[in-house]
Every structure is written in structure tokens, then in C-alpha cells.
C-alpha positions in Angstrom: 24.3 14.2 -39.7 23.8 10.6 -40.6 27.3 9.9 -39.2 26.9 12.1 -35.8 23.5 9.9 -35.1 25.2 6.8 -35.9 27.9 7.8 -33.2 25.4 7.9 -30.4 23.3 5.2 -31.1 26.7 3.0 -31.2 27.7 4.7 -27.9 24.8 3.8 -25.6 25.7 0.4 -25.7 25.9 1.0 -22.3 23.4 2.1 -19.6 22.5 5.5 -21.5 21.0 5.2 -25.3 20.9 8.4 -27.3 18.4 8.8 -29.7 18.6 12.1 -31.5 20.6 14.5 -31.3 19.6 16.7 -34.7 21.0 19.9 -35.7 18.3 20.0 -38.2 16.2 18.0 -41.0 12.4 16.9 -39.5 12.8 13.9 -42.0 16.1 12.6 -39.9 13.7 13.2 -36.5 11.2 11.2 -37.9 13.3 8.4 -39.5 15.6 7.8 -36.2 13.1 7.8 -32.9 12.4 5.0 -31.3 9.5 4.2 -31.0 6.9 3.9 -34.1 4.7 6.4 -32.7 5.4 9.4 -30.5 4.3 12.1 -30.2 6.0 15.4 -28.4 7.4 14.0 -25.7 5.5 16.2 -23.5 2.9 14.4 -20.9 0.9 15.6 -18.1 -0.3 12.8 -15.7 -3.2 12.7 -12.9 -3.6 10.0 -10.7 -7.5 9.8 -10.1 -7.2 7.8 -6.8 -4.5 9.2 -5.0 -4.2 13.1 -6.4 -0.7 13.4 -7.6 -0.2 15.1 -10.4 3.0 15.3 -12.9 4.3 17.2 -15.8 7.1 15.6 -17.4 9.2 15.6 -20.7 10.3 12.3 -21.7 13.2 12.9 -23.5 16.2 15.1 -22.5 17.6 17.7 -24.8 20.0 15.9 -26.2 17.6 13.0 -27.0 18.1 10.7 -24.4 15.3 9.1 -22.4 15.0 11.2 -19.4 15.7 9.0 -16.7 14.1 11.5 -13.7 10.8 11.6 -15.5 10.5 8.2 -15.5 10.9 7.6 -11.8 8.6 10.3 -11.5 6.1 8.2 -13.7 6.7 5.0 -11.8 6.3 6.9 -8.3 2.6 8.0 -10.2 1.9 4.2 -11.2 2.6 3.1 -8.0 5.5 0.9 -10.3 8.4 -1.1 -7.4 10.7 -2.3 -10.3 13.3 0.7 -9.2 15.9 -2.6 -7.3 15.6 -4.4 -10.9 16.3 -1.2 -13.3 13.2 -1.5 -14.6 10.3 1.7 -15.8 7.3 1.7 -17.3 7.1 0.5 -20.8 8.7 3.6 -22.6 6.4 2.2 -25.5 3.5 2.5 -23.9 4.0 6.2 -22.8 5.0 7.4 -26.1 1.7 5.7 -27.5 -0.3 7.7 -24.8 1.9 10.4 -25.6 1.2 10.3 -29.7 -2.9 9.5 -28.9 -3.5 11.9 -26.4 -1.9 14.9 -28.7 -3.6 13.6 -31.8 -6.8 14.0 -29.4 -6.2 16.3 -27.1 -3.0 18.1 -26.9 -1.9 19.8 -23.4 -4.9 18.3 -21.7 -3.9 16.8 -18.5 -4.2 12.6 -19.4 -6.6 11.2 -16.6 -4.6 7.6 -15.1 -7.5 5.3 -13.5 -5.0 2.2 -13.3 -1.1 2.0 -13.9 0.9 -1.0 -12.2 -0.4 -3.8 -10.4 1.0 -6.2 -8.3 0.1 -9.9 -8.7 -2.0 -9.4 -5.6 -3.6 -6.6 -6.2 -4.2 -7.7 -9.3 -5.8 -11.1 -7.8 -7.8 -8.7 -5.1 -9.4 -6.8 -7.9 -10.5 -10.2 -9.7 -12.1 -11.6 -7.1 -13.9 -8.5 -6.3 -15.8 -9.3 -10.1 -13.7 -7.1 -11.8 -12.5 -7.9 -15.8 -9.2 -8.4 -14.7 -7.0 -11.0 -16.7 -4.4 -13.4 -14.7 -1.6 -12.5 -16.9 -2.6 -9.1 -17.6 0.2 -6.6 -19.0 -0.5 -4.1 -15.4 1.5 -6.1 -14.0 4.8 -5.9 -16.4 4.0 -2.3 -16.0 3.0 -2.1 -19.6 -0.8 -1.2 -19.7 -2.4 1.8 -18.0 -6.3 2.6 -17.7 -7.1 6.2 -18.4 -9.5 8.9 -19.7 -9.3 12.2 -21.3 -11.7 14.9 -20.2 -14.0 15.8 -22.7 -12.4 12.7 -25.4 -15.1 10.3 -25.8 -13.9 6.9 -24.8 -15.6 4.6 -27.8 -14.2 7.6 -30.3 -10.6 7.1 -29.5 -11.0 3.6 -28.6 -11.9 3.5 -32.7 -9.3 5.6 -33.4 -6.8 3.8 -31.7 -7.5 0.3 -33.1 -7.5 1.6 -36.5 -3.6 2.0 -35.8 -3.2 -1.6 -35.4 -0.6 -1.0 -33.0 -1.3 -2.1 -29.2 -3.9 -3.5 -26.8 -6.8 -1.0 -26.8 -10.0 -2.4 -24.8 -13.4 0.1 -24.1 -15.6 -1.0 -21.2 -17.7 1.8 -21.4 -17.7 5.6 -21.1 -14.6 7.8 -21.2 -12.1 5.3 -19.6 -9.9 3.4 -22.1 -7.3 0.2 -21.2 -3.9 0.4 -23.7 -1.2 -2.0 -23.4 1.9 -2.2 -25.5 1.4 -5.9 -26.2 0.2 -7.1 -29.1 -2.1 -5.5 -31.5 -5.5 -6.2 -30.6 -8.9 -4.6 -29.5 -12.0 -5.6 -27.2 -14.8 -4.5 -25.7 -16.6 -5.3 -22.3 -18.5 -8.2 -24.1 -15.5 -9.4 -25.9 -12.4 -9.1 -23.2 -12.8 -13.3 -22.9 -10.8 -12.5 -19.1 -12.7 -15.3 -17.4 -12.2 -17.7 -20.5 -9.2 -19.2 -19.2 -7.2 -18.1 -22.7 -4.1 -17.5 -21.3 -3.6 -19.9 -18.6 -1.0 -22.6 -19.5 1.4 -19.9 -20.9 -0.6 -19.5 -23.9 -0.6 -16.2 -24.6 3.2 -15.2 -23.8 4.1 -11.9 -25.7 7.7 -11.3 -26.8 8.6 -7.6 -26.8 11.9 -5.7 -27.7 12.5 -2.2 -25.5 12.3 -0.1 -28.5 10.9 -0.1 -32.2 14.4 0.8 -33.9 18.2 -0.3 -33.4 21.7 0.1 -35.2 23.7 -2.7 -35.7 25.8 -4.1 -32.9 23.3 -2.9 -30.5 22.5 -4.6 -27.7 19.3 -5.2 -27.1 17.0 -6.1 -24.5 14.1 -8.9 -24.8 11.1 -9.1 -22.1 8.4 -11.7 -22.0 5.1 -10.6 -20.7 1.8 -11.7 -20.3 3.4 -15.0 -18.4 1.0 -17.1 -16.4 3.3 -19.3 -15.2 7.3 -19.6 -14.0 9.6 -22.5 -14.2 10.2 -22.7 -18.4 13.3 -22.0 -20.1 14.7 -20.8 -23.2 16.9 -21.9 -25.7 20.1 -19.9 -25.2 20.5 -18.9 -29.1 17.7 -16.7 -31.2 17.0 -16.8 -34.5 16.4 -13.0 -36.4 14.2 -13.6 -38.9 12.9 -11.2 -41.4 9.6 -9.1 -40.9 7.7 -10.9 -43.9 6.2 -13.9 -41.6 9.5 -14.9 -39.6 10.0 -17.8 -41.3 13.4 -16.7 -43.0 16.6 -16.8 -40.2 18.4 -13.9 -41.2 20.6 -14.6 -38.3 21.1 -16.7 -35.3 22.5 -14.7 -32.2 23.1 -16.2 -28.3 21.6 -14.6 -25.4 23.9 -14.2 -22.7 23.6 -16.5 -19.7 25.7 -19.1 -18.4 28.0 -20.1 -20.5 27.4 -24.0 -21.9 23.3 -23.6 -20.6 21.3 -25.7 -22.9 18.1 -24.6 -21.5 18.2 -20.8 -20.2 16.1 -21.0 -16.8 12.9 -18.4 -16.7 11.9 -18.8 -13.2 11.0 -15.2 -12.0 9.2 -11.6 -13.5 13.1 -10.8 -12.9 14.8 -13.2 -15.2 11.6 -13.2 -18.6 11.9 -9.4 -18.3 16.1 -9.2 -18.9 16.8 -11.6 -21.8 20.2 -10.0 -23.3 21.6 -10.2 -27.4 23.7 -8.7 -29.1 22.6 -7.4 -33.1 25.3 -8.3 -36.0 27.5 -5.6 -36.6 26.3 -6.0 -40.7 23.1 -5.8 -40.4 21.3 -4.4 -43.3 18.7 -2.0 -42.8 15.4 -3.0 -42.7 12.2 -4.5 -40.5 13.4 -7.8 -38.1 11.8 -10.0 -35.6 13.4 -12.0 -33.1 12.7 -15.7 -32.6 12.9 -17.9 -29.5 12.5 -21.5 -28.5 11.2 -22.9 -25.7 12.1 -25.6 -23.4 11.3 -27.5 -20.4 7.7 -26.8 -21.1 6.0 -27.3 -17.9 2.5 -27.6 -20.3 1.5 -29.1 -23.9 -0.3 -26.3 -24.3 2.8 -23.9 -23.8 3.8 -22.5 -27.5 7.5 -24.1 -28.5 7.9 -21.0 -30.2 7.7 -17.6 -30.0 8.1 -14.0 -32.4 8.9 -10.6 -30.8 6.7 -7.3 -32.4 8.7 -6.1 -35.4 11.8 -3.8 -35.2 13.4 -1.5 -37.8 17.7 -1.4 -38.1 18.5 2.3 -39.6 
């Protein structure tokens, strides 16, 4: 079995990435999804403002991401990223996914807020919403929803004691979660109007999944960004889990070739930031590293470290 999953994780190198394909042994299930938390692939979705209502699995038989359910999803969040090939964090889902069955399985999963555009999102701040400039609605990786019947300050608890996303309780049922990094807040304590994150300060570096195989290619995405017009240095360090300061590797992101500073001037080009993973990888927990340049502030980071990934 070990050899038959190695096979398909080596294949979708391409546009298609298997990731199971058991004949048996929960313990391989468990040891090769993707994602850190999920939970049965299973999700059914109800858009509060405009009706619609979905029941999708999000994997296909053979383990594959099921590419129909996520346009389905995106047509729910109201999500325009279909010209860029570009869903819904995948992450995020299968958090909701692992939450809302630990909760309450097979209950339909109530969405208040899914994407936003930047001006929407601007709209709904001036209105007096908490609403955050760089907030991770609009990178299609946060969602606002409720459960019926779930108290919201009960699963808001049980969902920070994970330590695993952005989990935020304003009240009643109706939960924010983000796939960003690990943090919790309350009405009091969001800090949106606080300025926090203006000047690029709180760029978040995510990977598309939680585990790889060697020689995979892998896709990097900065969120959270406040500002366009930086760049990136066109080689990044892979450093080990245990506080990135040890470069177990350092691997160049594809752009044009001879770049010393890889332009980030759209959502477009900090959302498709390419590598390649060392074909003798040992397995283990990585992180990836990059460096900045062309800073457009001081108050920009020089550096940034992706959330962790595990190499099977």
C-alpha cells in the first residue's frame, strides 16, 4: 500500500493531486490526508442571504479533491476566482468539515459571510461593521457561519483549544474561521480599527495543503496583504519545524529566469508563488521561508514563515 500511495501522490504533479486511494488500513487514511484536520468529507451548506442550498462531498472516490463540488462551493460564496484557477481554501472547508461533525454531524452548516470583494469588503466597513482591511474573506479563506442549535461561544472554545486557525465570536451563534494563522478574538478583542495590519504587517504565508511527498510541487499563497507593489526573493529557504531557524534546503521559485526581486503586484501573482520540494526529502514537519524585497514600508517584515507542513 505504501508504494500504490506514493504513486499517486508522485503523479499529480500536474493539475490533478490524488490523495488516497486505500484498499484498506484506517491508520494509512489517517497518516496520508491532507489536511491536519478533516473530517468526513461530507458538507451541507446554506446561504442565509440568498437561499441556495448545497450538499457536496469533497473528495472523489478515488481520493481526489472533487473539483465540481468546489465550483459548486464557490458559486455559494459568491467566490469570482474561476479565470485564475483558484477555490475556496480547501483548508478551510475541511476545518468546517472536521468542527461541524465533531459538533454537529449531518446538520445543515448555516454560511452568514463567505467571499468578499475588496469593495464589498470596504462597503461593509464603512457601514460600522468589524471588518479588517486585509481580512482573509477576501483570499476566500474565511467564512462567517452558525450551526443551529451549536452555541456559538461553546464551539468558538472548542475550536481555539485546537490551536489551529482564526476563530473570532462576536456574539450569539455566529462564528468567523479563517485558515490563517492560529489565533482567537472576541468582539472586544478583534483590534480591526487598530490599524495592525496596515503597512503589510500582518502578511500570512500559507502552503495549499498540510502534507506533501518529495518532489512535489507545491503551491505558496500570501494572504492577508494590505498593500501591492513588493517583491520576493526568487529562492526559499525550507527550514525545519522546530523555530525555522535551521535551512534544511534552499529551493527557487519559478519566475523569470535571472529575476533578483520576484514582482508581487496583484491578489493574482501573492496567491501563485510556485517550488518545487527535493526529491530526498526526509520525512518529517517543514516550513517554508521567504524574503522580501523592494519593501514599499519599514514597517513591512523582511521575512516571512509559511504554517507547518508534514513530507510522508
Amino acid at each position: 500500500m505504501k508504494k500504490f500511495f506514493l504513486f499517486l501522490i508522485l503523479a499529480g504533479m500536474g493539475s490533478t493531486i490524488f490523495f488516497s486511494a486505500y484498499a484498506s488500513g484506517e491508520d494509512a487514511l489517517a497518516d496520508n490526508r491532507p489536511f491536519f484536520l478533516m473530517g468526513d468529507g461530507r458538507l451541507q451548506l446554506r446561504h442565509l442571504k440568498t437561499g441556495q442550498e448545497i450538499r457536496v462531498d469533497l473528495l472523489n472516490p478515488n481520493g481526489s479533491l472533487n473539483e465540481a463540488a468546489l465550483l459548486q462551493i464557490d458559486a455559494l460564496f459568491g467566490l469570482s476566482f474561476a479565470e485564475r484557477g483558484e477555490h475556496v481554501s480547501p483548508r478551510m472547508l475541511f476545518m468546517l468539515d472536521y468542527f461541524s461533525d465533531r459538533a454537529a454531524p449531518g446538520k445543515a452548516i448555516l454560511i452568514h459571510s463567505g467571499y468578499r470583494s475588496p469593495e464589498y469588503n470596504e462597503k461593509l466597513k464603512k457601514a460600522g461593521n468589524i471588518v479588517a482591511n486585509t481580512s482573509l474573506h477576501l483570499d476566500g479563506m474565511a467564512l462567517d457561519f452558525s450551526i443551529e442549535g451549536v452555541g456559538g461561544k461553546d464551539l468558538w472554545e472548542e475550536i481555539r483549544r485546537e490551536n489551529c486557525c482564526g476563530v473570532g465570536h462576536y456574539g450569539g451563534e455566529v462564528l468567523h474561521l479563517d485558515a490563517g494563522r492560529p489565533r482567537f478574538w472576541e468582539a472586544a478583542t478583534a483590534g480591526v480599527t487598530t490599524g495592525q495590519s496596515d503597512y503589510n504587517r500582518r502578511l500570512y504565508l500559507s502552503t495549499e495543503f498540510d502534507r506533501y511527498a518529495p518532489a512535489q510541487r507545491v503551491r505558496l499563497h500570501l494572504a492577508a496583504v494590505s498593500n501591492f507593489g513588493f517583491g520576493v526573493r526568487p529562492v526559499a529557504a525550507l527550514v525545519s519545524d522546530l523555530g525555522g531557524e535551521q535551512t534544511v534546503a534552499r529551493l527557487e521559485i519559478q519566475g523569470p529566469a535571472l529575476a533578483e526581486c520576484l514582482p508581487m503586484s496583484d491578489r493574482k501573482q501573492t496567491r501563485f508563488i510556485y517550488l518545487n520540494l527535493p526529491a530526498d526529502l526526509a520525512p518529517g514537519r517543514y516550513r517554508f521561508r521567504l524574503d522580501f524585497c523592494r519593501r514599499p514600508f519599514e514597517q513591512m517584515p523582511i521575512q516571512i514563515i509559511s504554517n507547518a507542513i508534514e513530507i510522508r
